[in-house]
N, C-alpha and C positions, 0 to 999 in steps of 0.2 A: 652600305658603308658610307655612302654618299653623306644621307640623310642625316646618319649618325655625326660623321663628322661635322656636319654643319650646326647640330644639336651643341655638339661638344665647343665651338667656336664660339658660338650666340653666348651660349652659359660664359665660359673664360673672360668674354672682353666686356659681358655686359656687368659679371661679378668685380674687373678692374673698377670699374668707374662707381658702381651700388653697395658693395660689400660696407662700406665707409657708412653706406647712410643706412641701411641696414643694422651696425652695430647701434649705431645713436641712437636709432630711433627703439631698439630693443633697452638700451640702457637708461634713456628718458624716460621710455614710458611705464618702466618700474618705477622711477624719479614720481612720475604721475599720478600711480596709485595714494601718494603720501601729501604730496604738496603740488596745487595747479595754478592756473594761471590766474595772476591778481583779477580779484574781484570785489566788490563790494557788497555783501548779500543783503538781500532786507532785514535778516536779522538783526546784522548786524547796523544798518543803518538806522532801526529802531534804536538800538542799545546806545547810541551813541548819540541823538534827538534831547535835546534839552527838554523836560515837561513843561506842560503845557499850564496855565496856573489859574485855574478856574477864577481867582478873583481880578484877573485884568481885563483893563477896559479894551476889549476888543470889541473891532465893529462887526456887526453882525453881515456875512458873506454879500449879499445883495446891494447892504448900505457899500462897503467899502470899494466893490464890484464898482460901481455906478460911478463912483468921486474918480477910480481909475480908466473911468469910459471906459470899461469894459462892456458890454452888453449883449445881447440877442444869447441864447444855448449854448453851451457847454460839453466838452466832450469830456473835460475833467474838472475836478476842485477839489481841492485839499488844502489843508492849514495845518502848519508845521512850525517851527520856530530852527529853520535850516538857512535862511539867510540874515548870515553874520549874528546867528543865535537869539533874532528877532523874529515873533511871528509874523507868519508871511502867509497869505494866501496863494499858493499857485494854480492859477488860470489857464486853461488847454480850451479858445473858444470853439466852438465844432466848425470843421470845416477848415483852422489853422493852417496858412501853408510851410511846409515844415523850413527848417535853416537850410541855409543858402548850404547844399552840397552832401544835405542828408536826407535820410527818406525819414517814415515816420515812428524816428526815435523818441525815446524818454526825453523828455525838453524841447520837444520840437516843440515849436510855436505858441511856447507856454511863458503867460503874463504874469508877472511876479507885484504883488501887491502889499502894502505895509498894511497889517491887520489892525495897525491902530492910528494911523492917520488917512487911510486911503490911498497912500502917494503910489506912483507906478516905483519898481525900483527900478534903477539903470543896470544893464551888465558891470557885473562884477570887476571892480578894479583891486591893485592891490589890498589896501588897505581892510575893504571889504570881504577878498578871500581871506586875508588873515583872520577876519573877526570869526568868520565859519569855522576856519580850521579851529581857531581855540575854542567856542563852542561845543566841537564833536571831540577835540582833546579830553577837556575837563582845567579844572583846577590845576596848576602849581604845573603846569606840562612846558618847555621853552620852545618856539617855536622860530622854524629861519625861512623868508621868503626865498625859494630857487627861479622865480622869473616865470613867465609863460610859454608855452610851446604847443605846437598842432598835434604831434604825435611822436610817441618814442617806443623802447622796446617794451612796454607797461601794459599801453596802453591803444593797440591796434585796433580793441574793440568797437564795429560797428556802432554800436548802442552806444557809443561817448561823441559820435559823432556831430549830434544837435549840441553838443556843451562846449565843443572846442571853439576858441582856443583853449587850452586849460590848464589853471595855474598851481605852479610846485609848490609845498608847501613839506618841509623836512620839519616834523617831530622828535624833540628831545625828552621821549620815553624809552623803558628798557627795551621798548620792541624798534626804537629809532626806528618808524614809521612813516612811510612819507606817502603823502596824502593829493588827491588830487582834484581841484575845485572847480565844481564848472563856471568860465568865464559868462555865462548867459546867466546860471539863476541864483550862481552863489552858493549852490548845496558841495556837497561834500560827493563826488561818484566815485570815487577808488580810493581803496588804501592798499600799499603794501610794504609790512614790515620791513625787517633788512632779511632775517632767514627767506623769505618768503621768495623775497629778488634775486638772493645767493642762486636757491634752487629754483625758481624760473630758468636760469640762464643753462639747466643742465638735462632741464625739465621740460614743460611746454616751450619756451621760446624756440629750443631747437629742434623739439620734434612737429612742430609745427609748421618748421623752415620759415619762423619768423626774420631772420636774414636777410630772406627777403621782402620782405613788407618796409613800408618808409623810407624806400628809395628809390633808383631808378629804375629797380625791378617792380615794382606794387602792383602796377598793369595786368603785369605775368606773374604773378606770383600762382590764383588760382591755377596757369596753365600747365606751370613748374611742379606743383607739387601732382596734378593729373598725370602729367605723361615720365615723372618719374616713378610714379606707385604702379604704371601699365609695364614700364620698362622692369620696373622689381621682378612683378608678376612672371613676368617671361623669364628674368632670368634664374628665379628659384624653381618654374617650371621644366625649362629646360635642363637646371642639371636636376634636377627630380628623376628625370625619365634616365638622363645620362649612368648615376648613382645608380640607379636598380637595374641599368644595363652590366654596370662595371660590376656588378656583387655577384657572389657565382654564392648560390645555392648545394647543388650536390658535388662541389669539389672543388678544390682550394688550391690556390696559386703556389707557384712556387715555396715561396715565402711562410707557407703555410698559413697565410691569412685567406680569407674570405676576399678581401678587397687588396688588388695590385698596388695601393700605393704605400707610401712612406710616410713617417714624420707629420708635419703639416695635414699633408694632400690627403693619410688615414683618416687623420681627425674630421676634418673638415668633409669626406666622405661617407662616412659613420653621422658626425651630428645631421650630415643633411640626411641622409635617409630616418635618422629619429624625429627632426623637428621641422624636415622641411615644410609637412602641410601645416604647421604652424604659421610659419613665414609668409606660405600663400594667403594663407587667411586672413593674418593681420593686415599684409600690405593689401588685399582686396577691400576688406572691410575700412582701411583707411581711405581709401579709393573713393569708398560708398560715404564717406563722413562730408564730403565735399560736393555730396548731391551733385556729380559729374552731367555736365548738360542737360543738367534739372528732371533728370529720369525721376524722382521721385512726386513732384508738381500734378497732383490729376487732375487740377484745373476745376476742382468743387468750388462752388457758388456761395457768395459768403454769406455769412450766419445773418439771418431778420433778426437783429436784437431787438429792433421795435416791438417785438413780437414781447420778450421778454421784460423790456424795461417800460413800454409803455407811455411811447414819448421821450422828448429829448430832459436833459437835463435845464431845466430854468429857475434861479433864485428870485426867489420874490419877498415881498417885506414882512410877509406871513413866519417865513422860516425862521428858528430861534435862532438865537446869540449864540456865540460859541460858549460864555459863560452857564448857561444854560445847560447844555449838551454836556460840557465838561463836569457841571456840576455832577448831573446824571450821570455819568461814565463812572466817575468816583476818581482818585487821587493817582498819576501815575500814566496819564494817557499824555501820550507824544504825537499821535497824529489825529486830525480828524480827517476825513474821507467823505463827499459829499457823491450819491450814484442814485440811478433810478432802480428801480426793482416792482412790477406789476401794476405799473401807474399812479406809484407813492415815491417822492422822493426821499431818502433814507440817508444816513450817516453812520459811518464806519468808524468807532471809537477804536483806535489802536492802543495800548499798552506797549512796552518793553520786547515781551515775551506771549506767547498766548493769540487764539483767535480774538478778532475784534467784537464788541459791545455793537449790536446793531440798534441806532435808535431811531425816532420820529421824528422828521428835520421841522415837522412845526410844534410840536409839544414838547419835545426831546424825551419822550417815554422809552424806555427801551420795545421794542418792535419785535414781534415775531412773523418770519414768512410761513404765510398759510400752502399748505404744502401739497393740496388737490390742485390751489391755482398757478401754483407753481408748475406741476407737473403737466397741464391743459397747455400752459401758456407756451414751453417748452416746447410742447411739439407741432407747434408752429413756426419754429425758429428755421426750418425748412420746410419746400413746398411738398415733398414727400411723403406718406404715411410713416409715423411710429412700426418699427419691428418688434422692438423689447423697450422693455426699460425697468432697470432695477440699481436699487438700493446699495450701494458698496460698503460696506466695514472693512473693506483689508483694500491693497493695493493689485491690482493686477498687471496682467505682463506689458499693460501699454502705459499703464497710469502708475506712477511708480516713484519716489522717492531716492535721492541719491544723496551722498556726504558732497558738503557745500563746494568742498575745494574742487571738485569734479568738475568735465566740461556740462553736461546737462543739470548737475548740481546745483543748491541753493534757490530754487526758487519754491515758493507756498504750494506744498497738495495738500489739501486739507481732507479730512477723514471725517465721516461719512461724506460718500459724492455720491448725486443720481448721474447713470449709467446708460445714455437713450441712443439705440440704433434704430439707425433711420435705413430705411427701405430705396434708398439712393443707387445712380449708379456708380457713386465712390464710397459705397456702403459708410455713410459718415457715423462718427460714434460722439456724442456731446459729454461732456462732462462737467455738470452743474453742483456746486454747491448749496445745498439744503438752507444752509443758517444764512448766507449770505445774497442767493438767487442770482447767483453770477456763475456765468461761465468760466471754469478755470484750466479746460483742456480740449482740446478735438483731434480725431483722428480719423486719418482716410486710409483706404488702402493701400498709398502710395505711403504715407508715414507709419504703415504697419509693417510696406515690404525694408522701410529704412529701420526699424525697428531688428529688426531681423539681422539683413544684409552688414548694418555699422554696429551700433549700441551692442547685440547681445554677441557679435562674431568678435569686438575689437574690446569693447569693457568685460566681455562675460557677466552682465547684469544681469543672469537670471536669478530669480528671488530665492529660489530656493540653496544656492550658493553663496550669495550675498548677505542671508543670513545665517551663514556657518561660519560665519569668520573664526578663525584666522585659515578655514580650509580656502578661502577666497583668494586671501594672499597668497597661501602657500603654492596652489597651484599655478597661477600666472608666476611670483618669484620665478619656479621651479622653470618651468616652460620659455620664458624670456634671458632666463642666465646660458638655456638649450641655443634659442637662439643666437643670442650675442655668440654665443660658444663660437657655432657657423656659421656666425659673421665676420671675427675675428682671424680664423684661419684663413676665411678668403680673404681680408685685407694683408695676411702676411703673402700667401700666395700671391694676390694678382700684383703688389709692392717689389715682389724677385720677377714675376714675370716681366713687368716691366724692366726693371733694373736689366734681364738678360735682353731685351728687346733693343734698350739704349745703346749697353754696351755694344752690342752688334752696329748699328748702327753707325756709330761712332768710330767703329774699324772698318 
């Protein structure tokens, strides 16, 4: 009786205090399924890139490089016409040390170059974020500078880190969209509508416990959301165990119910024996999203891309004009992409829409990766023997595709990928694109038990549900309104229990 009462205690006071964040996080993370946290996809960053216009006099990468003293390898290059709607070559020299306060994000340490006079550009001031934003606007769009700022509830993400400070830039279109420029290169990294921000605010920001982020919790925020998703845990376990003590089986209470209580305390007794391993699951799996003391980390040795690229990236005078390139590409290409690939350096003609044009960076012939050296070269990209390696047409359960608005959402898997496990002791699994000879995913044991533990327990992303839609919706809807249900009744409960706690007190 001991035991039990104590069981009974834990549950009461810990559902006072959780029950609240329980409902939320079940009401958001329906919010979730539809609309997530601002982002900016490449898609959409393509869609939004002014073309590129095969008859301007751009300098060719190495000339312009050189006027900007930029010199020695490269870890990136690309030309874009994303600052202030002028092409620009952006520069990542290898070896870049990243901004003052960030690790190595998008923009870290990246040289912004005028593709037609050479000139370095400066970070971004007003004036200049304006020209971006109307750029990735379009035509006839009105636009209001909102000032700059480090971080707000938009934009906590990590990966904006190297571009901060970052300036506001509100859109006078139907979707009154506000836009957000990075102060270092001038490009355009977040947009989000006003629907978009409405439901953020009901959506990800609070099941996120973004609240606390950007203030004088941000410190603790990982440790906050840790040790409230432990304290969930317990307290849906314990009245779990409470609940199928109080349920009688072969003979019923007075009452003629199954369960002693009333009103509320029924409801809320009832929904938790239907949905409470619901409950545990999500709040575990959400647990698991925050890679808690880096349990997932197996400490794999990182990728020989030497092995694959074949030397660093170096522009020399040999390499064609953009004109050139662009010509070949054909009409409609917004980015070029400058990458090594089996000891040839290549260029990645982007379009709108669509995989990119691989060409010759010194003839600009379109290029095809030879696909025996490819796959030789590959498995040397670890010091370990080859186990398998095969050819994929569809997605599997690690390598997998999501809708953009989603947290793992939005970024490129491209279809067909080779598929190579290595013979490791983090059984590593690479995942190389064919057309392009770039690595576009890897996975270890540790990201396969997160695969499991967060992704398939807390989104339900296994494929063969995710494409039955709307059975996908139907059943989390169904299971999360379960929840709220019995989360609700415990914010009406443990709100009287206090209430009778105070009153007492008070006499």
């Amino acid at each position: 009786m001991h035991t039990k009462r104590l069981l009974f205690l834990l549950h009461r006071w810990l559902g006072v205090v959780l029950c609240a964040f329980f409902a939320m996080w079940f009401v958001s993370g329906v919010v979730m399924m539809y609309v997530g946290y601002p982002k900016l996809t490449a898609a959409e960053r393509l869609q939004h890139l002014p073309e590129l216009a095969s008859d301007a006099a751009l300098l060719a990468p190495q000339q312009a490089l050189a006027r900007a003293g930029v010199t020695g390898p490269l870890k990136e290059l690309r030309l874009a016409a994303a600052s202030a709607g002028r092409p620009a070559y952006f520069a990542v020299p290898l070896g870049a040390m990243p901004a003052k306060g960030a690790k190595s994000a998008p923009g870290s340490g990246t040289v912004v170059v005028d593709a037609l006079n050479g000139a370095r550009i400066a970070p971004a001031d007003e004036a200049h974020a304006m020209a971006s934003a109307a750029a990735y606007a379009g035509p006839n769009v009105g636009l209001r500078y909102l000032g700059t700022m480090e971080e707000d509830a938009l934009t906590h993400s990590r990966g904006l880190d190297a571009h901060r400070p970052l300036h506001r830039v509100q859109l006078d279109d139907a979707d009154a969209t506000l836009l957000y420029v990075s102060g270092r290169t001038a490009e355009v990294v977040r947009d989000a509508p006003r629907t978009e921000r409405i439901w953020n605010y009901v959506g990800a920001w609070i099941h996120w416990l973004y609240p606390f982020r950007g203030n004088i919790f941000d410190r603790y925020w990982t440790d906050i959301v840790n040790w409230l998703s432990i304290a969930g845990i317990a307290a849906a376990l314990s009245g779990t165990i409470v609940g199928i003590q109080r349920w009688r089986l072969s003979r019923t209470y007075r009452s003629g119910s199954r369960s002693p209580y009333q009103g509320f305390m029924r409801w809320h007794h009832i929904s938790g024996l239907l949905f409470a391993l619901i409950a545990i699951t999500w709040v575990f799996s959400g647990l698991m999203s925050m890679n808690p003391w880096r349990i997932f980390d197996s400490g794999a040795a990182p990728l020989k891309m030497e092995a694959l690229e074949g030397g660093p990236l170096q522009l020399t005078a040999l390499d064609a004009a953009p004109a050139a390139l662009l010509s070949s590409a054909g009409p409609g290409t917004r980015e070029l992409r400058w990458s090594r690939s089996l000891g040839k350096t290549v260029v990645l003609a982007q379009a709108a829409a669509g995989r990119p044009m691989l060409l010759d960076s010194r003839n600009a012939q379109p290029f095809a990766i030879d696909t025996a050296a490819l796959r030789a070269a590959a498995a040397r990209i670890l010091p370990q023997p080859v186990q398998s390696s095969e050819l994929l047409s569809a997605y599997d359960l690690y390598y997998y595709s999501r809708d953009a608005h989603t947290m793992t959402g939005g970024a490129t898997k491209p279809l067909p990928v080779w598929r190579i496990a290595f013979a490791d002791a983090h059984e590593s699994w690479v995942y190389i694109d064919p057309h392009t000879g770039t690595v576009v995913a890897r996975s270890d044991h540790g990201k396969r038990w997160s695969r499991w533990l967060f992704a398939m327990l807390h989104s339900w992303d296994w494929l063969p549900l995710l494409e039955r839609r709307p059975l996908w919706d139907m059943v989390l809807i169904v299971l999360s309104l379960g929840g709220a249900l019995l989360s609700v009744t415990g914010v009406v409960i443990g709100w009287r229990r206090l209430g009778i706690k105070l009153r007492s007190v008070r006499a």
